[in-house]
C-alpha positions in Angstrom: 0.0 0.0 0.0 1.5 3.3 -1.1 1.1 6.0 1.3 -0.6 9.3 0.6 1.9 12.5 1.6 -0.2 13.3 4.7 -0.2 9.9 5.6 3.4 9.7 5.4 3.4 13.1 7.7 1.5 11.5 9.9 3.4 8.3 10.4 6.3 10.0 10.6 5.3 11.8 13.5 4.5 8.5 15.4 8.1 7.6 14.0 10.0 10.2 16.0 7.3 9.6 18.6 8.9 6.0 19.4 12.4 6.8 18.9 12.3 9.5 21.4 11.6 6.7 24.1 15.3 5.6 24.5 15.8 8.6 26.7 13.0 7.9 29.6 13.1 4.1 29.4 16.9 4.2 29.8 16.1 6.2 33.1 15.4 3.1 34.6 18.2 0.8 33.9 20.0 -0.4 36.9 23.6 -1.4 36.2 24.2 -1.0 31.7 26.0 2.2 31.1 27.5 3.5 27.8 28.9 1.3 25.1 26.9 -2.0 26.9 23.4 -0.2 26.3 23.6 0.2 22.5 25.4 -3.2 22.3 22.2 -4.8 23.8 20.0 -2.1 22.3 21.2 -2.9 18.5 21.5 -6.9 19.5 17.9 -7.1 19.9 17.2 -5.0 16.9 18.9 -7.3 15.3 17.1 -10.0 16.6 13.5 -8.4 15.8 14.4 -7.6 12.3 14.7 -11.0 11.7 11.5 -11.9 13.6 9.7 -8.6 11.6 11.2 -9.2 7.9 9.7 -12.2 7.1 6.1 -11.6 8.5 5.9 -8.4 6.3 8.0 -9.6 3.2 8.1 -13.3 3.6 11.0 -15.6 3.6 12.3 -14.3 0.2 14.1 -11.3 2.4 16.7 -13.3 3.6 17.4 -14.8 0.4 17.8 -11.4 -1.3 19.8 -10.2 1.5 22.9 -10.6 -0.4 22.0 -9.7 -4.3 21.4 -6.2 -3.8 23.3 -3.4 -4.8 25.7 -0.8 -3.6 22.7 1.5 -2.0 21.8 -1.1 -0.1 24.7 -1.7 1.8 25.8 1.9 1.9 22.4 2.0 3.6 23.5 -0.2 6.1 26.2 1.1 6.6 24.5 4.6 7.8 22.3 3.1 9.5 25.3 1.4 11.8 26.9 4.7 12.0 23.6 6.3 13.5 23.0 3.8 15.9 26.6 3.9 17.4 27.8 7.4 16.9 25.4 8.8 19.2 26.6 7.1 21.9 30.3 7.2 21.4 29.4 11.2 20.9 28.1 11.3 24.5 31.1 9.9 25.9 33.6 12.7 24.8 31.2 16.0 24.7 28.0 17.2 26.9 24.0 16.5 25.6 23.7 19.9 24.7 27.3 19.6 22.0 25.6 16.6 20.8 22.1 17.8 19.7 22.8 21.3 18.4 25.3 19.3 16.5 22.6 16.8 15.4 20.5 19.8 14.3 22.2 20.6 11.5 20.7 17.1 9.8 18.1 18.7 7.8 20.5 21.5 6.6 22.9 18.6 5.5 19.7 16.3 4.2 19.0 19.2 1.8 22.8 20.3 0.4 23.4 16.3 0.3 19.6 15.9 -1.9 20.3 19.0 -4.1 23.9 17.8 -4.9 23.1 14.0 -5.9 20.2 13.8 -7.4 19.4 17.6 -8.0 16.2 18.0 -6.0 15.2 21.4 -5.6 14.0 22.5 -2.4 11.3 24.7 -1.6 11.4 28.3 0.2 9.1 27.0 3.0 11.5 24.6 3.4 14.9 25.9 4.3 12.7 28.8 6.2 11.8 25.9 8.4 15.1 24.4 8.4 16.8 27.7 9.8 14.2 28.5 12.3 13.7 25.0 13.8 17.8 24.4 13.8 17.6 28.0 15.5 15.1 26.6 18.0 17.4 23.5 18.8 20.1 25.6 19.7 18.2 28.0 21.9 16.9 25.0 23.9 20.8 23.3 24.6 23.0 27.0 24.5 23.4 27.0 28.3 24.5 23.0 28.3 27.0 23.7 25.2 30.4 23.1 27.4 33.9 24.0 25.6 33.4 22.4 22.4 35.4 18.7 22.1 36.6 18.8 18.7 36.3 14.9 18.1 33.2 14.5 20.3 31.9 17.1 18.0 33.0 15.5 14.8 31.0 12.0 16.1 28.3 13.9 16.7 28.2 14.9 13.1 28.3 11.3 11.7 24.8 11.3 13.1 23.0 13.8 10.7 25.3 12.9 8.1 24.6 9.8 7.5 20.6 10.2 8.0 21.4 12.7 5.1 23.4 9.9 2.9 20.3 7.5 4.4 17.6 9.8 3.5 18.8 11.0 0.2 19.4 6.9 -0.8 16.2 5.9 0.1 14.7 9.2 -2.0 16.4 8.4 -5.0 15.5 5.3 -5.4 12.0 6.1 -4.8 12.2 8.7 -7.5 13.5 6.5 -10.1 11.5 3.3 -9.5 14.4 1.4 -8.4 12.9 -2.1 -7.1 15.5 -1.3 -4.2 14.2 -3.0 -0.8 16.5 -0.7 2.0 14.3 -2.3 4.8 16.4 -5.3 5.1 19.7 -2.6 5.6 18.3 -1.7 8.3 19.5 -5.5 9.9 22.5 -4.6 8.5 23.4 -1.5 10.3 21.9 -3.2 14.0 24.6 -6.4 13.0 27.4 -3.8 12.8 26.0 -1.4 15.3 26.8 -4.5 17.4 29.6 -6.1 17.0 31.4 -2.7 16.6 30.3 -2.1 20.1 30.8 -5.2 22.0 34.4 -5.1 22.9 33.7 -1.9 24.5 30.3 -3.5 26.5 32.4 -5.9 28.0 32.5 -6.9 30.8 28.5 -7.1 31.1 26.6 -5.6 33.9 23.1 -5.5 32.7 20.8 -7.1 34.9 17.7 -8.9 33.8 15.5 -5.8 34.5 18.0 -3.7 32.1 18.1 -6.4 29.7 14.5 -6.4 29.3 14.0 -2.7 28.9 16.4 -2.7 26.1 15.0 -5.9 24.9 11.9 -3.9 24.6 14.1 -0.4 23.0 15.9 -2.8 20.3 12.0 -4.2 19.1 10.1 -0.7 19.4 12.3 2.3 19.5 14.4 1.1 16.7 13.7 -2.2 14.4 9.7 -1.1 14.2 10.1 2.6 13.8 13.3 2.2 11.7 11.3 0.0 9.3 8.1 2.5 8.8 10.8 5.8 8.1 11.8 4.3 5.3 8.1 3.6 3.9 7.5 7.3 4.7 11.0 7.9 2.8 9.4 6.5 0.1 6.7 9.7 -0.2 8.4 11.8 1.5 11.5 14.4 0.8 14.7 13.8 1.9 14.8 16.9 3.7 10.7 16.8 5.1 12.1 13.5 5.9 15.0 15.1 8.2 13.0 17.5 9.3 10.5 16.0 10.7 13.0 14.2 12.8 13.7 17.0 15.1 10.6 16.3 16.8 12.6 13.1 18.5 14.0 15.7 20.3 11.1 17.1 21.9 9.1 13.7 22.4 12.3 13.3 24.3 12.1 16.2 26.4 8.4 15.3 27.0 8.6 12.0 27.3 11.5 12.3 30.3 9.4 15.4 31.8 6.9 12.6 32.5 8.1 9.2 32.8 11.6 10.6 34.8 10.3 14.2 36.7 13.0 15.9 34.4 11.4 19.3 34.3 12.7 21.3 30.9 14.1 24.5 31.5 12.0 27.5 29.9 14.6 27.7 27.2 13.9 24.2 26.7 9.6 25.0 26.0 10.4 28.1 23.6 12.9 27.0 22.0 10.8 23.4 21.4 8.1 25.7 20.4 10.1 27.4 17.5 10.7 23.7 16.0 7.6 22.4 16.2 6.0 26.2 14.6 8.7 25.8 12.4 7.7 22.2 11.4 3.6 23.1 11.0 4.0 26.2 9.1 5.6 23.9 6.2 3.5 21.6 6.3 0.1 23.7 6.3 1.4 25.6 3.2 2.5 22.6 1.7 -0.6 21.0 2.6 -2.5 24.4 1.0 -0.1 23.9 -2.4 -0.6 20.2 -3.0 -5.1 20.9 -2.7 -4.8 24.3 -4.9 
């Protein structure tokens, strides 16, 4: 079933609504810290990708795994690179380096779209680009520490590989390449983690933790991870990117409630400016596509 672009919107939306959980669920781990959560996080992606894959494609997926082309794997690739980088980013710079950083994926989405395969992008568009990238770094400029030049450099693997992600899955959309990227997703958990375990040893993750991330690897990444790329399918690379921001502030909300982490009032305005940012272009968008 091919997706209308509101539907796409929409789903999106829910998208960012699940991966924004890994901040408040990981609240609540007892002993797993650092390099052993996203080694256990992307294991059991892993392991519901292969559960998932089948009951939505059929057995075939495995069999194709291997005779696709170089998108694919690149695709993989990024997607390894997102799941890891973040992490390893957090362990040599503060939250607010990493995000502000982070922000700057739609920016890249759009240079990296317009450069490859030469999509123009709206006004609307880099308007809400600026101001919601504006809005990110209002909310984290009083936790932006002296700047860590290689934490900062990790941190920007992130959006730039979403943008090499985005732009992939775009392309291929747009020239009716019979390119299945789901499937790359498995890739990128796999290398997510076995890059990762050396690091996660010795393990400390009690049952409890286990479970919880058990629960991240099937929800807040294989699941969600699956349907962006159906939305990719309808969507712009850089609506795409855009629209991602909003994991930020389901985060914020989603820890104000499930952890007691009250935002600062930076954090509300500045969460405000992205999420304005975010339904001015779709409402005129919206307007264009029923004129």
């Amino acid at each position: 079933m091919k997706l209308s672009h509101n539907q796409a919107v929409l789903l999106m939306v829910v998208v960012t609504l699940l991966w924004s959980t890994a901040g408040a669920v990981t609240r609540h781990l007892e002993y797993a810290r650092s390099f052993e959560v996203t080694f256990w996080r992307s294991l059991f992606t892993a392991l519901s990708l292969i559960v998932l894959l089948p009951l939505f494609q059929g057995i075939r997926v495995f069999h194709s795994l291997f005779n696709n082309g170089l998108n694919f794997w690149l695709s993989g690739v990024c997607w390894g690179v997102m799941f890891t980088a973040f992490m390893l980013a957090l362990t040599l710079t503060s939250v607010g380096n990493v995000l502000v950083t982070m922000s700057t994926g739609p920016l890249l989405t759009a240079l990296v779209a317009r450069l490859v395969i030469g999509h123009r992008i709206p006004l609307r568009t880099w308007l809400a680009i600026v101001v919601a990238g504006a809005g990110i770094v209002y909310m984290f400029a009083s936790q932006i520490s002296e700047v860590s030049v290689a934490g900062t450099l990790l941190a920007l693997c992130v959006p730039s590989a979403a943008a090499v992600n985005w732009t992939i899955a775009q392309s291929a959309a747009t020239r009716g390449l019979n390119v299945d990227l789901v499937p790359a997703v498995l890739v990128g958990a796999v290398l997510s983690a076995l890059f990762t375990l050396p690091w996660a040893l010795p393990f400390q993750a009690s049952a409890h933790d286990i479970a919880l991330l058990a629960g991240l690897g099937l929800t807040q990444l294989a699941l969600p991870c699956m349907l962006s790329l159906w939305c990719a399918k309808v969507l712009q690379a850089p609506e795409v990117s855009l629209l991602a921001l909003l994991e930020i502030i389901f985060g914020i909300a989603l820890a104000w409630v499930a952890a007691n982490e009250v935002p600062a009032p930076s954090v509300i305005t500045g969460g405000m400016l992205v999420i304005g940012a975010l339904l001015i272009n779709e409402l005129v968008a919206w307007r264009q596509r029923s004129t």
